[in-house]
C-alpha positions as CSV (number, residue, x, y, z in Angstrom):
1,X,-5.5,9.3,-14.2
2,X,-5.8,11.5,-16.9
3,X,-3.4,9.1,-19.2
4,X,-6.1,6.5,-18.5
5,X,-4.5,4.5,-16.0
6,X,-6.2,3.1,-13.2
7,X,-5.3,5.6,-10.0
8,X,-7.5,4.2,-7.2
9,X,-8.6,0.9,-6.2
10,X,-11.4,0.0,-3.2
11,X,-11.8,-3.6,-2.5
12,X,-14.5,-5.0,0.1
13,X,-14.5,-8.0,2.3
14,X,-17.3,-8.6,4.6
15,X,-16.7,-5.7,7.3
16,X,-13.1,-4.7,6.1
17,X,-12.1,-2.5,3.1
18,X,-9.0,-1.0,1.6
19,X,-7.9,1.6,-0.7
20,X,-4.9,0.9,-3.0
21,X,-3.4,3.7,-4.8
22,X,-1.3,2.3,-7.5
23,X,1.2,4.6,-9.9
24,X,0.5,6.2,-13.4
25,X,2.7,4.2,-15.2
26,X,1.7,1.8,-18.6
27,X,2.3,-1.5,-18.1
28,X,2.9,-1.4,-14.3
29,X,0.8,-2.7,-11.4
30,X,3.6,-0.7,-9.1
31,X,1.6,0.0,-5.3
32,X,2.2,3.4,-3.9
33,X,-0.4,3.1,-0.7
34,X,-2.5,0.6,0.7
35,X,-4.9,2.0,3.5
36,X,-7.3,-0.7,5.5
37,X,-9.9,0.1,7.7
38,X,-8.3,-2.3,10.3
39,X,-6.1,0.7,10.6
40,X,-2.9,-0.7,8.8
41,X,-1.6,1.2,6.1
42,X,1.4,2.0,4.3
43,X,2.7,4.3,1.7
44,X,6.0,4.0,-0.7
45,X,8.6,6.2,-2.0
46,X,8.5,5.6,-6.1
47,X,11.4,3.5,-5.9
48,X,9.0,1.4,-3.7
49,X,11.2,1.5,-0.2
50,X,8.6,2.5,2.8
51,X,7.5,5.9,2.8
52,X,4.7,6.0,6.0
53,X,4.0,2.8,8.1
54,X,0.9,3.3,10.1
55,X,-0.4,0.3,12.7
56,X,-3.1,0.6,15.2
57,X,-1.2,1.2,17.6
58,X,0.9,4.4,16.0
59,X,2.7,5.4,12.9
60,X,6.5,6.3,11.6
61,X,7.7,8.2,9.0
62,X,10.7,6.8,6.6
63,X,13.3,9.1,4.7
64,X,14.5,7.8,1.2
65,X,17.0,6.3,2.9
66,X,15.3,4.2,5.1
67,X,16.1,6.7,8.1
68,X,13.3,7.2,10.6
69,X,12.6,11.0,10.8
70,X,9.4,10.6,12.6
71,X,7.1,8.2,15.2
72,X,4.2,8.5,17.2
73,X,1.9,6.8,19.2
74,X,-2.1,7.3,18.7
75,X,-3.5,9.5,22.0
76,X,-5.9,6.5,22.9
77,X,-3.8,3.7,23.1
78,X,-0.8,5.9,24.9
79,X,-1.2,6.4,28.3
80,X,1.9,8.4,29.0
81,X,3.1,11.2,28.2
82,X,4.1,11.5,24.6
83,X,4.7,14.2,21.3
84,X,1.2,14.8,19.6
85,X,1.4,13.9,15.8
86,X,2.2,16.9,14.0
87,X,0.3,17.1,10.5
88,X,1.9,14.9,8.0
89,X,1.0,15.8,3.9
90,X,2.8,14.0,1.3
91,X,2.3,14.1,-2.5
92,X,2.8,10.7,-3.9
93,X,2.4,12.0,-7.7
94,X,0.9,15.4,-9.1
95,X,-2.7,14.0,-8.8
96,X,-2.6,11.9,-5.5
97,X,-2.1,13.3,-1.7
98,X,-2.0,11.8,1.7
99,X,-2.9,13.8,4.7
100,X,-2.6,12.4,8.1
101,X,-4.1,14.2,11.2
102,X,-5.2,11.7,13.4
103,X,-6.1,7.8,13.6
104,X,-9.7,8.5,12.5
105,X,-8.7,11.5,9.9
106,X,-6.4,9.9,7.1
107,X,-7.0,11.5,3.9
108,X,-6.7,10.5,0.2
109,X,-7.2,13.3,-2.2
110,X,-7.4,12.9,-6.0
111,X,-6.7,15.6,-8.0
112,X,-7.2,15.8,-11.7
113,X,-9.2,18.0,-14.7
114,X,-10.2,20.2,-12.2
115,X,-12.3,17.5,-10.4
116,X,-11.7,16.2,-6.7
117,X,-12.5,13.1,-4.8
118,X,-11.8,12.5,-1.4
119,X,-11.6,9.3,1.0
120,X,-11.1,9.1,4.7
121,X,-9.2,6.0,5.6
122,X,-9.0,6.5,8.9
123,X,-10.8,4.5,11.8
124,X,-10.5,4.6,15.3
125,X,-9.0,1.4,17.0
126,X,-9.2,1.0,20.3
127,X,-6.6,-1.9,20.7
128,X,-4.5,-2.4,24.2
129,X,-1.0,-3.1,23.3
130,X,-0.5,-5.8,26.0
131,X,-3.6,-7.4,24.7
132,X,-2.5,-7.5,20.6
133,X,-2.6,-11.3,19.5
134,X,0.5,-12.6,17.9
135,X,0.9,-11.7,14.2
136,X,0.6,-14.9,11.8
137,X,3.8,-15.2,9.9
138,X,5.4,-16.9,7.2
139,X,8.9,-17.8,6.9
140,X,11.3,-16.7,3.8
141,X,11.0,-19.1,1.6
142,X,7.6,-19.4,1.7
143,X,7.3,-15.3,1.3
144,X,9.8,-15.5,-1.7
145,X,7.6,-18.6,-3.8
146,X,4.3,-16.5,-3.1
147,X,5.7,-13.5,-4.7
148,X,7.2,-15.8,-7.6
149,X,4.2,-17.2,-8.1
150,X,2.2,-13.6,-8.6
151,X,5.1,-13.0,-10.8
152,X,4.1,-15.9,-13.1
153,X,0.9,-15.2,-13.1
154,X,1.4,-11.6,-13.7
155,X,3.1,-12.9,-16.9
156,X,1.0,-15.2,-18.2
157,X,-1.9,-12.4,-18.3
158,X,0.6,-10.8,-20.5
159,X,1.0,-13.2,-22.5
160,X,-2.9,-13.8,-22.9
161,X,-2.8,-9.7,-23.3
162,X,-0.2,-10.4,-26.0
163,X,-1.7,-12.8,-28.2
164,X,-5.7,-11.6,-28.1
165,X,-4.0,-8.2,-29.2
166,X,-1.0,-8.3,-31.5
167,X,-0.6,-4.9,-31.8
168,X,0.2,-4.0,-28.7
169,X,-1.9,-0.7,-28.8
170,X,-4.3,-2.4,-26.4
171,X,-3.0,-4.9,-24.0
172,X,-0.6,-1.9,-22.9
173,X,-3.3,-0.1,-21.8
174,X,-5.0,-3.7,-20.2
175,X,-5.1,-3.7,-16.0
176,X,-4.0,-7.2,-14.7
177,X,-7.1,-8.8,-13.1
178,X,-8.3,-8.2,-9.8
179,X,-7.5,-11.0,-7.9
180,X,-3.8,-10.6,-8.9
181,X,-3.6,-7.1,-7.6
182,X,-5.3,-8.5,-4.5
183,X,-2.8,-10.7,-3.9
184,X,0.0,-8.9,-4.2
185,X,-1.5,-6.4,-1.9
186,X,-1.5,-9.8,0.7
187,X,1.9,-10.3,0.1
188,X,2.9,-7.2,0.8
189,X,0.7,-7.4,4.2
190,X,2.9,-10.2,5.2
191,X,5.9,-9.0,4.4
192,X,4.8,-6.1,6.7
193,X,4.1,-8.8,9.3
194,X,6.8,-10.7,9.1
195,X,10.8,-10.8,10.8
196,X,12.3,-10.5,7.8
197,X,15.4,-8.0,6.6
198,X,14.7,-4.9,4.9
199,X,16.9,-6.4,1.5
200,X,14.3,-9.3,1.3
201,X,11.4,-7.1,1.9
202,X,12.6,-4.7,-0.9
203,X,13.2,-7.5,-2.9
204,X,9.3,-9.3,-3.0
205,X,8.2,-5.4,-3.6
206,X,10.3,-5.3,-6.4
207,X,9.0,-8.8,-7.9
208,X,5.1,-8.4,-7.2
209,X,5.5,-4.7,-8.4
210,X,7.9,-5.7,-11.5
């Protein structure tokens, strides 16, 4: 961003990729979109409730208040009859925009100094729904001490901000490591994943994105 916080992430793994998009905000490591190339993604409101779920399978757009005001199914995996998506377009801060018009045409767009970049996130899956093996899941306990345990480490890399820069001026500015955004991003894949309420899934956003 222009305030010199870190806007877009890309991480590679073997054949699979994703784009984070995280929030212009000091001090914060707070996700606003995770895209994969497995064809899961997911975008948040600022408070961090779910904004846009997308699966391989179709997609459904969230109101603030947790109200579904839109879903869909992807033409190639539907066989019936169904409502085509309409063009979505949502602005998740002045310099960051999400454009969905099909599976394979998902959008990020990064605006800023008079300088664009653009990524397509979008793949085509061709999954059968009967044939979708059973999602790995954790219980809540075990969901609640991985997020807990980000947390603590998300703290201790303060602390080591905090004490190789005293004055504060610095470590502010300082991005956590890599491998803690990365998990955080997992945790949130799980919580996706997982049969658990909407309070507990609101509450391991809030502690991984604290």
């Amino acid at each position: 961003y222009p305030s010199g916080n870190l806007a877009i992430i890309i991480t590679g793994e073997k054949d699979q990729h994703s784009l984070i998009v995280q929030e212009d905000e000091l001090r914060t490591t707070k996700i606003r979109a995770l895209f994969q190339s497995d064809g899961r993604s997911t975008c948040y409101y600022r408070n961090g409730d779910e904004w846009i779920n997308l699966s391989t399978q179709g997609g459904q757009y969230l109101d603030q208040a947790g109200n579904r005001v839109r879903r869909w199914m992807w033409p190639n995996l539907s066989p019936e009859p169904h409502v085509p998506l309409s063009p979505i377009f949502i602005s998740l801060n002045r310099h960051v925009g999400v454009r969905i018009l099909a599976q394979d045409k998902i959008f990020v767009s990064f605006l800023a100094m008079g300088r664009q970049a653009k990524f397509n996130m979008g793949t085509r899956v061709q999954v059968s729904t009967s044939q979708l093996p059973p999602a790995a899941q954790l219980g809540e306990d075990e969901l609640l001490l991985l997020a807990f345990r980000v947390r603590i480490l998300q703290l201790f890399d303060r602390m080591r901000g905090c004490l190789n820069f005293p004055s504060g001026e610095q470590w502010n500015k300082m991005q956590p490591p890599m491998y803690l955004i990365t998990q955080a991003v997992k945790i949130l894949e799980l919580c996706m994943a997982a049969d658990i309420s909407n309070e507990l899934r609101s509450s391991i956003k809030a502690i991984v994105n604290a």
